[in-house]
C-alpha positions in Angstrom: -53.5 28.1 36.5 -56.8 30.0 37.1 -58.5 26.7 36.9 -55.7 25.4 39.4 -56.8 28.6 41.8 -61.0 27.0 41.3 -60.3 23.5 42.4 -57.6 25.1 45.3 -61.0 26.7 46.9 -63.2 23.8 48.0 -62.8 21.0 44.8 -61.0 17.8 45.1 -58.0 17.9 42.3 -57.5 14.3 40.4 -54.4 12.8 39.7 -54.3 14.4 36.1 -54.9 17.9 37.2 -52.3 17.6 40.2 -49.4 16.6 37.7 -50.2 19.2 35.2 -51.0 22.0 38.3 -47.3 21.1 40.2 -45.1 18.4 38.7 -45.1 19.2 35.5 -44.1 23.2 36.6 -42.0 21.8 38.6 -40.4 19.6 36.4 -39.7 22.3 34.4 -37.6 24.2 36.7 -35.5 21.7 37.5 -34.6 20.7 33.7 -34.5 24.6 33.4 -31.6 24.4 36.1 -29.6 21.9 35.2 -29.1 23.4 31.3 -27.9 26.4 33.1 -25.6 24.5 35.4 -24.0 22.5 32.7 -23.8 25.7 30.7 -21.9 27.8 33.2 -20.0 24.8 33.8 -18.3 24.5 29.7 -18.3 28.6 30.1 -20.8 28.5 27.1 -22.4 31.5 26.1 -26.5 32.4 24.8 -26.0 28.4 24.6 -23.6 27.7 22.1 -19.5 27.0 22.8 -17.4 30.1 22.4 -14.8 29.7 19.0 -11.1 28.7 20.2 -8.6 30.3 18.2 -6.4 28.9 16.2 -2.9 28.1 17.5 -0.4 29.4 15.7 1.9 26.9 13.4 5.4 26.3 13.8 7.1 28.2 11.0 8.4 25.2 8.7 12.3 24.7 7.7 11.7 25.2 4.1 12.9 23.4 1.2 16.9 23.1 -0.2 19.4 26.0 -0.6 20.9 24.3 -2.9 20.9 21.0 -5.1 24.3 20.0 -3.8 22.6 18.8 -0.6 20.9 16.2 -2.0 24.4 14.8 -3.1 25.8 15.2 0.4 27.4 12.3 2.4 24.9 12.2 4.9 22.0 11.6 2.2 21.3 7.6 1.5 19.5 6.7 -1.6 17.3 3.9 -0.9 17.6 0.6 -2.5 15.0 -0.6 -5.5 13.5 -3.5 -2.4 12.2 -1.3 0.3 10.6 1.1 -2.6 9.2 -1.6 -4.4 5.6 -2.1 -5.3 3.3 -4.8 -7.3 3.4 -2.9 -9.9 7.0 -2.8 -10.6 8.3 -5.5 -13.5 10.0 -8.5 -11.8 11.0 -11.6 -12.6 10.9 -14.6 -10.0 13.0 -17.8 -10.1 13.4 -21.3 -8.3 15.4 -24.1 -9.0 13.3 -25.1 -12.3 10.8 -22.4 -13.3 10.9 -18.9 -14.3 8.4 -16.7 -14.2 8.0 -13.0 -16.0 4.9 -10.9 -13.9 2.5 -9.1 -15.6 3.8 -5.5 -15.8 7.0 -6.7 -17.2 5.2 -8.5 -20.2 3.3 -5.3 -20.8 7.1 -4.1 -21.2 6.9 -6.5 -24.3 3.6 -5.9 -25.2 3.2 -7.6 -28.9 6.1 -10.7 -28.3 5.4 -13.8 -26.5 8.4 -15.3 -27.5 11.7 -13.9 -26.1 15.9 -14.7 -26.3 17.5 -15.3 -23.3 20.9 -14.3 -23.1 23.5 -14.6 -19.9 27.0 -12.6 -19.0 28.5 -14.7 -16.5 31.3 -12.1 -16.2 29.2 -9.5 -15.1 26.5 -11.4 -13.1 23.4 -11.3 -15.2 21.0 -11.9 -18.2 18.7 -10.0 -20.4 16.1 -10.7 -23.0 14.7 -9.0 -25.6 11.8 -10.2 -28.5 12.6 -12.9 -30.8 9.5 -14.3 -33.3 8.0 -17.8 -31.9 9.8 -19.8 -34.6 13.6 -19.5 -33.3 14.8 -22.4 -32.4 16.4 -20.8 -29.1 13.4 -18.6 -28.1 11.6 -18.4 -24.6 7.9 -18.9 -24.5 7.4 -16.5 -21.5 3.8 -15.1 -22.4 0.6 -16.3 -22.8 -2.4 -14.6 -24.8 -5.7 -13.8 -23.4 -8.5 -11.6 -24.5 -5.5 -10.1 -27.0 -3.1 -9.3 -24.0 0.1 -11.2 -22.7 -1.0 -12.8 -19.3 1.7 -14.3 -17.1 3.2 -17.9 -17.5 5.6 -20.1 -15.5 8.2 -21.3 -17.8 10.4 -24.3 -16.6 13.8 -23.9 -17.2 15.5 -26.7 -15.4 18.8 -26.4 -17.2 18.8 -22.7 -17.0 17.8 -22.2 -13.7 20.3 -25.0 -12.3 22.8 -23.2 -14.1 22.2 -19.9 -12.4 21.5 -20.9 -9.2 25.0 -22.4 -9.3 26.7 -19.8 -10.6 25.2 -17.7 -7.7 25.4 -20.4 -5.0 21.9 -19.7 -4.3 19.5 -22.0 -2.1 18.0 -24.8 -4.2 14.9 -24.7 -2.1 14.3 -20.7 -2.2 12.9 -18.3 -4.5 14.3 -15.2 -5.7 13.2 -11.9 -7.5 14.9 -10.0 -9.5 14.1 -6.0 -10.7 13.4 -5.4 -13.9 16.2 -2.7 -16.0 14.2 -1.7 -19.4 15.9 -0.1 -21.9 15.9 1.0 -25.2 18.6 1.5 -28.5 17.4 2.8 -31.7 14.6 -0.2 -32.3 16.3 -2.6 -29.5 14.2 -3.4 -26.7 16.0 -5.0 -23.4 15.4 -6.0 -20.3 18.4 -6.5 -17.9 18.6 -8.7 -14.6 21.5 -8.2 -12.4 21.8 -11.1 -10.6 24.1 -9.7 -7.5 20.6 -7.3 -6.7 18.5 -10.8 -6.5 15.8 -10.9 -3.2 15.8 -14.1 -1.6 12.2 -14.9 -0.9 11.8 -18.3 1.3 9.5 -19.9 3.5 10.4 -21.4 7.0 7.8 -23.3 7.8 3.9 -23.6 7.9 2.2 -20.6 9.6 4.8 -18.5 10.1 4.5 -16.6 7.4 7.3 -15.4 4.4 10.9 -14.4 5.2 12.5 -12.1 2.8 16.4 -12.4 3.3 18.8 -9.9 1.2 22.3 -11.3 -0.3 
């Protein structure tokens, strides 16, 4: 500024000197200005936004009073389909082919070769392990790298036969939930054929349509 006060008494002031003399003081101010405008304007303090507090949260409802509510009439248990994920042992038929996915061969883990068995009276069929020489046995593994990996079997006379018995469309697919279980050293799986998923296709591009019987 001093120097500003020498060239004020008689010197000519260049460009340079003018803009660090005035504008550049000026300048200044007016950033200097605005902050405190916008500041006053959030109703921020020392520069920094004041802490809100916490709102308080709705007390919740709590948990049962007692298990009997769980067994009320206005409880629904949800069905096995809209519960479902990939990882859930399934088996999925057509008119010819069967085919076992890959966590329901882990269910089997050292048997590739299976009996098939049907109960016409009570709507379903089960298999359990058989060895890979019986006459009647079901190839429905493959072996990879020492594991079972999945394989489409076609069963034309089998599948016919349940498709039939279930009046089932010829032209659909259908899945079925897997129901392991265990006696002594008897291993099981169960297929009720009544729970079966209709999975079809209605044309190309629109997608997969999943009907329920």
């Amino acid at each position: 500024m001093a120097r500003c006060a020498e060239k004020r008494a008689g010197a000519k002031i260049t460009q340079s000197e003018a803009f660090t003399c005035f504008l550049l003081p000026a300048l200044h101010y007016f950033i200097w200005q605005d902050t405190i405008s916008q500041m006053k304007s959030r109703g921020t303090t020392n520069g920094f936004a004041p802490t809100k507090m916490a709102e308080p949260v709705e007390k919740s409802r709590g948990g049962l009073c007692d298990y009997d509510e769980v067994t009320t009439k206005t409880v629904q248990r949800s069905r096995k389909e809209f519960v479902s994920d990939a990882f859930d042992p399934e088996v999925t038929l057509t008119y010819t082919t069967i085919t076992f996915n890959t966590p329901c061969m882990n269910l089997f883990p050292d048997c590739q070769h299976v009996a098939v068995k049907i109960d016409e009276s009570n709507l379903r069929f089960f298999i359990e392990p058989t060895w890979k020489y019986d006459p009647d046995g079901l190839k429905f593994a493959n072996v990879k790298n020492g594991r079972n990996v999945q394989r489409t079997c076609t069963t034309r006379g089998f599948c016919q036969m349940l498709f039939d018995l279930m009046k089932w469309n010829p032209k659909a697919k259908y899945r079925i939930w897997t129901i392991y279980q265990e006696f002594g050293d008897k291993k099981i799986m169960v297929f009720n054929l009544d729970e079966a998923q209709q999975v079809s296709r209605s044309g190309a591009g629109r997608g997969r349509q999943i009907q329920h019987r």
